[in-house]
C-alpha positions as CSV (number, residue, x, y, z in Angstrom):
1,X,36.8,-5.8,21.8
2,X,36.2,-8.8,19.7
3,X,35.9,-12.6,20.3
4,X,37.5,-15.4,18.3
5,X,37.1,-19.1,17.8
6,X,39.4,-21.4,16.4
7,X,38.4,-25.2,15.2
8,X,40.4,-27.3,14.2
9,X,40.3,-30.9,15.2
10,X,44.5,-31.0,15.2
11,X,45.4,-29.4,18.3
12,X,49.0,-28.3,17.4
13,X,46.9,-26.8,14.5
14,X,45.0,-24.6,17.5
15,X,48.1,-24.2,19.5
16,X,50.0,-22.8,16.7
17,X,47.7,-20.2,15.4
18,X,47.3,-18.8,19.1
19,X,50.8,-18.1,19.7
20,X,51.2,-17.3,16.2
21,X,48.5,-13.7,15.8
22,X,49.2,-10.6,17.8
23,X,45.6,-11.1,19.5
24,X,45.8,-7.8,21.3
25,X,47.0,-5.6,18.2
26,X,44.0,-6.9,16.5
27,X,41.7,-6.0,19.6
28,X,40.7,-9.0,20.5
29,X,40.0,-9.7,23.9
30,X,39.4,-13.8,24.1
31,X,40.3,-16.8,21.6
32,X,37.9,-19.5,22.3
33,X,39.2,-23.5,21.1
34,X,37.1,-26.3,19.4
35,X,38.4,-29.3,17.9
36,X,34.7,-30.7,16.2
37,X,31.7,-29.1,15.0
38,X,29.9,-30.2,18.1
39,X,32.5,-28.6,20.6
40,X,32.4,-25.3,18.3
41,X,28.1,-25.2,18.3
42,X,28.7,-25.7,22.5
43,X,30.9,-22.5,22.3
44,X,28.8,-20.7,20.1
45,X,26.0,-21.4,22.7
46,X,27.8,-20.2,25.7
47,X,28.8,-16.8,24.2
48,X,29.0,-14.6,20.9
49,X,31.7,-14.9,18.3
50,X,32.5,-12.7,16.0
51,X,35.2,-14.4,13.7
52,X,35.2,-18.3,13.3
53,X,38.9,-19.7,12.2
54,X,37.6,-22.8,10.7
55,X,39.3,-26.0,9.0
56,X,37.3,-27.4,6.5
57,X,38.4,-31.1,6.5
58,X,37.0,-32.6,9.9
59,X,36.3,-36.1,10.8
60,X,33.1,-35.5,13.1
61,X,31.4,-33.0,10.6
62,X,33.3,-30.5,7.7
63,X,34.0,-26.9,8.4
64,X,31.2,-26.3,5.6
65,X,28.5,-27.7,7.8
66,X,29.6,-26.1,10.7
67,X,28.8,-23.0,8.5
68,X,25.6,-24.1,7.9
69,X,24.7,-24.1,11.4
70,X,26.5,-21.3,12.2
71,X,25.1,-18.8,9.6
72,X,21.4,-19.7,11.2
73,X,22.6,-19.6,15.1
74,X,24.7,-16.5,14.5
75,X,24.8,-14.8,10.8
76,X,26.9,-11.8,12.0
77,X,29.8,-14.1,12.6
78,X,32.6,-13.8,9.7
79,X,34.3,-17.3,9.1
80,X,37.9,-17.9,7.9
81,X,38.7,-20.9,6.2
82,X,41.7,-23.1,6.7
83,X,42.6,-26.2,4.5
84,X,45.7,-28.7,3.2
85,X,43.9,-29.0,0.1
86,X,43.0,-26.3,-2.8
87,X,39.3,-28.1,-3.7
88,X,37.5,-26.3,-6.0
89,X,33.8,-27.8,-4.6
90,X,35.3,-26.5,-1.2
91,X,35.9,-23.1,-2.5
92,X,32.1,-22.8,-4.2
93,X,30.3,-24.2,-1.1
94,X,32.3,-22.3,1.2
95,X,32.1,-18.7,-1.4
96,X,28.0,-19.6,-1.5
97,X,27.7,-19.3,2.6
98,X,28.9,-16.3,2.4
99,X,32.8,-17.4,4.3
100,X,34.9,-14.0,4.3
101,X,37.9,-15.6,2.8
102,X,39.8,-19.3,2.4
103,X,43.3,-19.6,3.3
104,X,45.6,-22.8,2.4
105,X,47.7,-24.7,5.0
106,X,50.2,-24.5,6.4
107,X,49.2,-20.7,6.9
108,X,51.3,-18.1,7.3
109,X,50.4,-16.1,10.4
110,X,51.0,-12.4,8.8
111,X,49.3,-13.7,6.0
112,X,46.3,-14.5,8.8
113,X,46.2,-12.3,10.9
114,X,45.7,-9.5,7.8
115,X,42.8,-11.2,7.2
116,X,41.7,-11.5,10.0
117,X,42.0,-7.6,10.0
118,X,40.3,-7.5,7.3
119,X,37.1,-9.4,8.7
120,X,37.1,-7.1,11.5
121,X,36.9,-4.3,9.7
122,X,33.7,-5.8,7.8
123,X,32.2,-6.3,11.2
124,X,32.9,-2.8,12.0
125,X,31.2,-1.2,8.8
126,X,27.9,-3.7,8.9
127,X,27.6,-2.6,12.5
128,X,27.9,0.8,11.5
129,X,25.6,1.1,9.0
130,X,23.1,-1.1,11.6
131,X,23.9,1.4,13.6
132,X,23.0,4.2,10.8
133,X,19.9,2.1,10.2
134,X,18.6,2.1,13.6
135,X,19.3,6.0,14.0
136,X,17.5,6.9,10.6
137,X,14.6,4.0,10.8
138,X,12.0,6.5,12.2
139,X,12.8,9.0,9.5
140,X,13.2,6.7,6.8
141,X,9.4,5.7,7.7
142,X,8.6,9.4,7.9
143,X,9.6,9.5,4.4
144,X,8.2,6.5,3.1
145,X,5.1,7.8,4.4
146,X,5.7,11.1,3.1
147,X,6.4,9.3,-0.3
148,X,3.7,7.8,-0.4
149,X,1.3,11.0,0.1
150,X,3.7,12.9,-2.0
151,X,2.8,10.2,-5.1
152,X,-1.1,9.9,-4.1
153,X,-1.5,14.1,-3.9
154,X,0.4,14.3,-7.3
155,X,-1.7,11.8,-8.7
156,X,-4.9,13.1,-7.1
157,X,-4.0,16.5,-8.5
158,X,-3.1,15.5,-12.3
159,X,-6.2,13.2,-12.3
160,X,-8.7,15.8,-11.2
161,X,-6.9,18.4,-13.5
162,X,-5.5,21.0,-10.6
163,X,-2.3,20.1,-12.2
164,X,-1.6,20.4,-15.5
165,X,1.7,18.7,-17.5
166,X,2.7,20.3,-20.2
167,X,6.3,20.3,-22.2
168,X,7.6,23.5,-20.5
169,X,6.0,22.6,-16.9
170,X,6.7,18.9,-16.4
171,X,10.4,18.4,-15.3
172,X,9.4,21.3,-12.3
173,X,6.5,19.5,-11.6
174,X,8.3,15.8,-11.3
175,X,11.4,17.3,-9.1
176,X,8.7,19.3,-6.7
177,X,7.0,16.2,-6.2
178,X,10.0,14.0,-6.1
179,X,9.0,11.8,-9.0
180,X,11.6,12.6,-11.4
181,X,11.9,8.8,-12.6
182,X,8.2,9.5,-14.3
183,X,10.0,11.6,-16.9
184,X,9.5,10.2,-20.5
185,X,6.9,7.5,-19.0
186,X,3.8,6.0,-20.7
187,X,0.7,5.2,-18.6
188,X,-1.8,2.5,-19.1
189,X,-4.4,3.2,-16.3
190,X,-7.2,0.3,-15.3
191,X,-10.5,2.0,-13.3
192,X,-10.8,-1.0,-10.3
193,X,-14.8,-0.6,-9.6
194,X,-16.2,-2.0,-6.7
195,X,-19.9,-2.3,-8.1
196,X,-21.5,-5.0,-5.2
197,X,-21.4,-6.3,-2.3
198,X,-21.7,-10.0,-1.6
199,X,-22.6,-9.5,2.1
200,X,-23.6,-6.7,4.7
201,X,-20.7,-4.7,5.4
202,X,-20.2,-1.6,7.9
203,X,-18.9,1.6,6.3
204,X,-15.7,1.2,8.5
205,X,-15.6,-2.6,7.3
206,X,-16.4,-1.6,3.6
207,X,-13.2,0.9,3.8
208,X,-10.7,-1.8,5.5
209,X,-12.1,-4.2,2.5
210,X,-11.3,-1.1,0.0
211,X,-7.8,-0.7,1.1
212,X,-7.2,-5.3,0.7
213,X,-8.8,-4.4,-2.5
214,X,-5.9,-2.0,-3.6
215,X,-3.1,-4.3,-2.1
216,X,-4.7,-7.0,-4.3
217,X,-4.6,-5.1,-7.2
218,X,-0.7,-3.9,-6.8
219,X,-0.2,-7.3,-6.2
220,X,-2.4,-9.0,-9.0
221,X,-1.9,-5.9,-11.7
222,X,1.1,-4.6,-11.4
223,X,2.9,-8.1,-11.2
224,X,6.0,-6.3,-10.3
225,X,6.0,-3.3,-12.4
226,X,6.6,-0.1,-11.7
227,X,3.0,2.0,-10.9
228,X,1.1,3.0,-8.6
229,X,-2.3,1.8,-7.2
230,X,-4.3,5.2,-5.9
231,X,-7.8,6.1,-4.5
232,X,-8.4,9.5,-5.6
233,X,-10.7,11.9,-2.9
234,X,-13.7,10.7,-5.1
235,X,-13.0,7.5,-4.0
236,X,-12.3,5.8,-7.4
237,X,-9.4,3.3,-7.2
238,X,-7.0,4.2,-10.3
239,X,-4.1,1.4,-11.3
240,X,-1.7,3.3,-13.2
241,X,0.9,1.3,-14.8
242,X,4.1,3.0,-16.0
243,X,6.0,1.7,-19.2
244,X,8.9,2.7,-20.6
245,X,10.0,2.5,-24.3
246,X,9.3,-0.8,-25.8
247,X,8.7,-2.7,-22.4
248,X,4.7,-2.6,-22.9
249,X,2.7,-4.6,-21.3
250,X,0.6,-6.7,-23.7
251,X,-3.3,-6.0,-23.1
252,X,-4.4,-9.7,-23.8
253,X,-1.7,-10.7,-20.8
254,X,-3.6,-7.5,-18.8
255,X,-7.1,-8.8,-19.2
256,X,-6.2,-12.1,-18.0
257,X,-4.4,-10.6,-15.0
258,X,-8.2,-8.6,-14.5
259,X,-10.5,-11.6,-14.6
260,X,-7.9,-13.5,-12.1
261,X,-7.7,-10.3,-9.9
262,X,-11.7,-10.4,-10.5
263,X,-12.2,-13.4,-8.9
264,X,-10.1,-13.3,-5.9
265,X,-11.7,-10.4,-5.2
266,X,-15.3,-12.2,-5.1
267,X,-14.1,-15.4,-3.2
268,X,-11.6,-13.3,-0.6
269,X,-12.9,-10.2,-0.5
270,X,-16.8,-10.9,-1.3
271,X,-17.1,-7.9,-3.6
272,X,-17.7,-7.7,-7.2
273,X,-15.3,-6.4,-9.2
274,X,-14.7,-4.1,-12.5
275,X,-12.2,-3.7,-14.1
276,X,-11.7,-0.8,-17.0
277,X,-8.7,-0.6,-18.8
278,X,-7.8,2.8,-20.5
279,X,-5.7,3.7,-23.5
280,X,-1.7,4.2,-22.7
281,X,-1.2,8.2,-22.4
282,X,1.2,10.3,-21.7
283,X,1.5,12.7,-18.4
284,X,-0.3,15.4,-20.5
285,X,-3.1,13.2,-21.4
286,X,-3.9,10.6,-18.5
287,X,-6.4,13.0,-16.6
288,X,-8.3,13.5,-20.0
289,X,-8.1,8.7,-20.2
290,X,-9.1,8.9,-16.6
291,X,-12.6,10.9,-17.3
292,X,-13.4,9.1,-20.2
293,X,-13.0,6.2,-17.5
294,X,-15.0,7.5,-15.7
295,X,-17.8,7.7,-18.0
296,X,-16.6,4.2,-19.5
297,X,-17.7,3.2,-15.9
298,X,-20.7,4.7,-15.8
299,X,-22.4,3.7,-19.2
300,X,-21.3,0.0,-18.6
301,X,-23.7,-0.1,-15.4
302,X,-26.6,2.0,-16.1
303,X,-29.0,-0.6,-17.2
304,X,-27.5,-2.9,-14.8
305,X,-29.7,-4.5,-11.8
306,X,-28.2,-5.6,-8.4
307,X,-29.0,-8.9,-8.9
308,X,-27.1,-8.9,-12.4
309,X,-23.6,-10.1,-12.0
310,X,-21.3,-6.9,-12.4
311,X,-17.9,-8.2,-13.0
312,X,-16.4,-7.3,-16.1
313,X,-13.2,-6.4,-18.0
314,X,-13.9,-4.1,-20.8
315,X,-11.3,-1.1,-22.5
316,X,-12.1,2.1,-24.0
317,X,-12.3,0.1,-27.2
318,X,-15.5,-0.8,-27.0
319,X,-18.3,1.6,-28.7
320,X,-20.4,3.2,-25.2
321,X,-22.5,5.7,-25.9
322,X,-21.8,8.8,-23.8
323,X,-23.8,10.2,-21.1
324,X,-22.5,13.2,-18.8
325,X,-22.8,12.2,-14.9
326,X,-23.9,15.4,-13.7
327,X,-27.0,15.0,-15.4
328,X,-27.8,11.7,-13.6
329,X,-27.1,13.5,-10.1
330,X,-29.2,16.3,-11.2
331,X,-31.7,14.2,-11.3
332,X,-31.1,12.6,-8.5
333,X,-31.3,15.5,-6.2
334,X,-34.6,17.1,-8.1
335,X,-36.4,13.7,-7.3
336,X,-35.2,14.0,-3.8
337,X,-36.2,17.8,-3.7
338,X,-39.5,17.0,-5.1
339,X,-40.3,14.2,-2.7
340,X,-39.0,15.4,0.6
341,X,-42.6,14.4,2.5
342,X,-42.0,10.7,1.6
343,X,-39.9,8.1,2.6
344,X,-37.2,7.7,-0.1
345,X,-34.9,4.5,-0.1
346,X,-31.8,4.2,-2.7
347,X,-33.4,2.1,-4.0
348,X,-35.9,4.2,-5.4
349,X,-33.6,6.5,-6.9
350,X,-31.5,3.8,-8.8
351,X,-34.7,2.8,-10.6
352,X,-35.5,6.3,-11.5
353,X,-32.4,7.1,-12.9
354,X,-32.0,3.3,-14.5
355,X,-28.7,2.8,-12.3
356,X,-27.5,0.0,-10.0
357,X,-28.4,1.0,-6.4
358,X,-24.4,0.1,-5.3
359,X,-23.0,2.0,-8.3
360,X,-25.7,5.1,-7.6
361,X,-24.5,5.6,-4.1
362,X,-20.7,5.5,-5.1
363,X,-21.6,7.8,-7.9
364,X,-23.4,10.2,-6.0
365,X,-20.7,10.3,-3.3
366,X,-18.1,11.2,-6.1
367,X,-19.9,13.9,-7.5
368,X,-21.5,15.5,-4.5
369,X,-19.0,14.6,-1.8
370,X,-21.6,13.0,0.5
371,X,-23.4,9.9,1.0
372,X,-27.3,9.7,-0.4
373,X,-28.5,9.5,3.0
374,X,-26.7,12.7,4.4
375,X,-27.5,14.0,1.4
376,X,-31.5,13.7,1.7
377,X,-30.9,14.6,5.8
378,X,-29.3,18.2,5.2
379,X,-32.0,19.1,2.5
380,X,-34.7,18.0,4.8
381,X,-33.2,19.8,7.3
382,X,-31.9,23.2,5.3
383,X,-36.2,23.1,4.7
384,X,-36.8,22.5,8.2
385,X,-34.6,25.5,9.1
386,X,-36.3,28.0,6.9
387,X,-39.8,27.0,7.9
388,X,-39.1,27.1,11.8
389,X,-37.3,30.6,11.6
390,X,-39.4,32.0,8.3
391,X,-42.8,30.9,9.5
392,X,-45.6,30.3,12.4
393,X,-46.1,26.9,11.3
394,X,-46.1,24.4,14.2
395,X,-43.3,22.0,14.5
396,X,-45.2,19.3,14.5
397,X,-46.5,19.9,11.4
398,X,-43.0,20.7,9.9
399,X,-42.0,17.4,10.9
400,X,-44.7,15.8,9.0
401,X,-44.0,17.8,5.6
402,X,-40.8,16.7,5.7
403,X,-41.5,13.2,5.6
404,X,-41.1,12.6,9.6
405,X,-44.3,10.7,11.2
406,X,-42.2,10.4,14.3
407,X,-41.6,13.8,15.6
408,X,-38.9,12.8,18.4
409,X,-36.8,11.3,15.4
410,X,-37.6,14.4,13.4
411,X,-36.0,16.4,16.2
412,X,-33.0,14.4,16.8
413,X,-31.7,14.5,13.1
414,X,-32.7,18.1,13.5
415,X,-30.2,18.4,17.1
416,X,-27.8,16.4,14.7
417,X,-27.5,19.1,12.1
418,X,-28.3,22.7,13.8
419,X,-27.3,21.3,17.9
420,X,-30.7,22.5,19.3
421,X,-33.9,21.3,19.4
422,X,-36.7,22.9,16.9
423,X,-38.2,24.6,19.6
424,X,-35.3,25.8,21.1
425,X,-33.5,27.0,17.4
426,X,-37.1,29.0,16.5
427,X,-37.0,30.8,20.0
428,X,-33.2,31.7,19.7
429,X,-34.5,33.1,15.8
430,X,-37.4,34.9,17.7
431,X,-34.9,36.6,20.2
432,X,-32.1,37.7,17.4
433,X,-35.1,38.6,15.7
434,X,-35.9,41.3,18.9
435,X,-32.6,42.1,19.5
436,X,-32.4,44.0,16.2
């Protein structure tokens, strides 16, 4: 059942339209009366209306102001307007505040109470689909969410080359993934490399400051374009912006939306910033943009210092001389292997390999998959292993060729790793060994 008001400040007006409509055909169970806007806001506080009959011309405040307040106090309320005069501003205003429909005096009541049909059977739909909304919320987030790893995996995968576009595969690959709308598109990737920080920052803290990072970018790259802001499993974080036909972004306009992005990133986010812009590809040929990225990336910072001021916008444009990254991380690792019995810092290793220490430690994680430091603590530790179980050497000693003057931290990263103790792991290898 439905409720009605009625305000009019003529109170045959009133009197005339409630005799005149068939309330109860209509289903509506109670016809409130008003005869000012401040007698119809009283009503409006005491209970819920659903259809307002309103006349616009009132002494003590229009029917278009009553609107006003009656679209913030109640905006699910559908308002009928009633008038002696056909007033053009009256029509606009009343057509801008969303009224449901505007009806000349002296009404005719079939003529009324039709419309008044009508509005209820607007309310009925918009609670409906409310209705709908409410039901399907939870799985409409589902799917966003689903989306959303749909896009990154697809991305992930084209980026790292486990999927391949080519002519004959792409329009499977697009509807699998649900990205059919990429058919046809051009891409114009930007590298977003996070090179220092400006302050000490957890791990947990440096990720939650990675993820701001990305929303600034959508935000302050995309500029309402269609794309995608990614971090691939490497953790680089890819901008790919999608452009269709002749609606191309011009790269002077891109650059200065980079240095701004730059610098919010420094004062919010205290962070400095890269950013490398790539060459506008096609599906078939952004994974081949994105390693040349890559490698854009890391030529730009190998003779860089941490004290040197990192932020930068350069393209592909400009002439870098090449230099594979495996061969940096191969070096890395044989410096480590080589120098297991001393204490070796990151800091160390950037100057060996002529690399910032910030951009070495994201490097290394990309290629190898694990921090420096875990890195150096499972090679000590793979050596630790073979010389307890391979040899008569005393633990002790072990500790010390390893690079660990402390033996009780020695054998808590070894507990870490292998969950015994050195003695207790070379007894267990001296009983399998009896067992046999």
């Amino acid at each position: 059942m439905f409720k009605v008001l009625i305000v009019d400040d003529e109170i045959y007006a009133v009197m005339g339209i409630k005799s005149g409509v068939n309330w109860e055909a209509l289903q509506i169970s109670e016809v409130y009366e008003a005869y000012n806007m401040r007698d119809a806001l009283q009503v409006f506080e005491r209970t819920s209306i659903d259809i307002m009959i309103c006349d616009i011309e009132m002494p003590k405040g229009t029917g278009i102001q009553l609107l006003e307040h009656v679209n913030e106090i109640s905006p699910d309320t559908e308002t009928i307007f009633l008038t002696a005069h056909s007033v053009f501003s009256f029509m606009k205003r009343a057509i801008q505040l969303d009224g449901f429909d505007y009806l000349l005096k002296p009404v005719e009541f079939d003529v009324l109470q039709d419309t008044i049909a009508k509005a209820l059977q607007s309310i009925q739909q918009e609670r409906e689909v409310n209705r709908l909304r409410e039901q399907y919320k939870p799985y409409y987030e589902i799917w966003l969410r689903k989306k959303t790893l749909i896009t990154d995996k697809f991305w992930n995968d084209i980026l790292s080359r486990r999927i391949v576009c080519t002519p004959d595969n792409i329009e499977r690959i697009l509807e699998e993934h649900e990205l059919t709308a990429l058919q046809g598109v051009i891409c114009l990737p930007i590298l977003v490399s996070v090179e220092s920080w400006l302050r000490e920052f957890s791990t947990k803290d440096e990720e939650m400051i990675e993820y701001a990072i990305r929303k600034g970018a959508s935000e302050l790259l995309l500029r309402n374009r269609n794309g995608n802001v990614i971090q691939t499993k490497q953790g680089v974080n890819v901008v790919v912006l999608y452009e269709y036909g002749d609606d191309l972004v011009e790269i002077d306009d891109l650059q200065r939306w980079c240095v701004e992005y730059i610098q919010s990133c420094k004062s919010y986010f205290s962070c400095n910033v890269s950013c490398y812009i790539g060459e506008r590809s096609s599906l078939y040929e952004i994974a081949d943009t994105y390693h040349k990225l890559l490698q854009h990336e890391y030529h730009s910072l190998r003779n860089t210092t941490e004290k040197e001021e990192n932020e930068r916008v350069t393209t592909l444009n400009d002439n870098l001389a090449i230099q594979p990254h495996h061969s940096v991380i191969q070096r890395v690792q044989e410096y480590i292997k080589d120098h297991l019995n001393e204490t070796i810092t990151r800091e160390q290793l950037a100057s060996y390999v002529h690399l910032n220490p910030a951009y070495l430690s994201r490097l290394f994680k990309r290629e190898v998959g694990e921090s420096i430091t875990d890195y150096i603590l499972h090679v000590r530790m793979s050596m630790a292993e073979e010389l307890i179980t391979g040899s008569g050497m005393p633990i002790s000693d072990i500790a010390q060729k390893l690079g660990y003057f402390n033996f009780s931290h020695f054998s808590k990263m070894f507990r870490r790793v292998y969950h015994a103790s050195p003695q207790q792991f070379r007894q267990q290898s001296i009983e399998r060994r009896e067992s046999l």
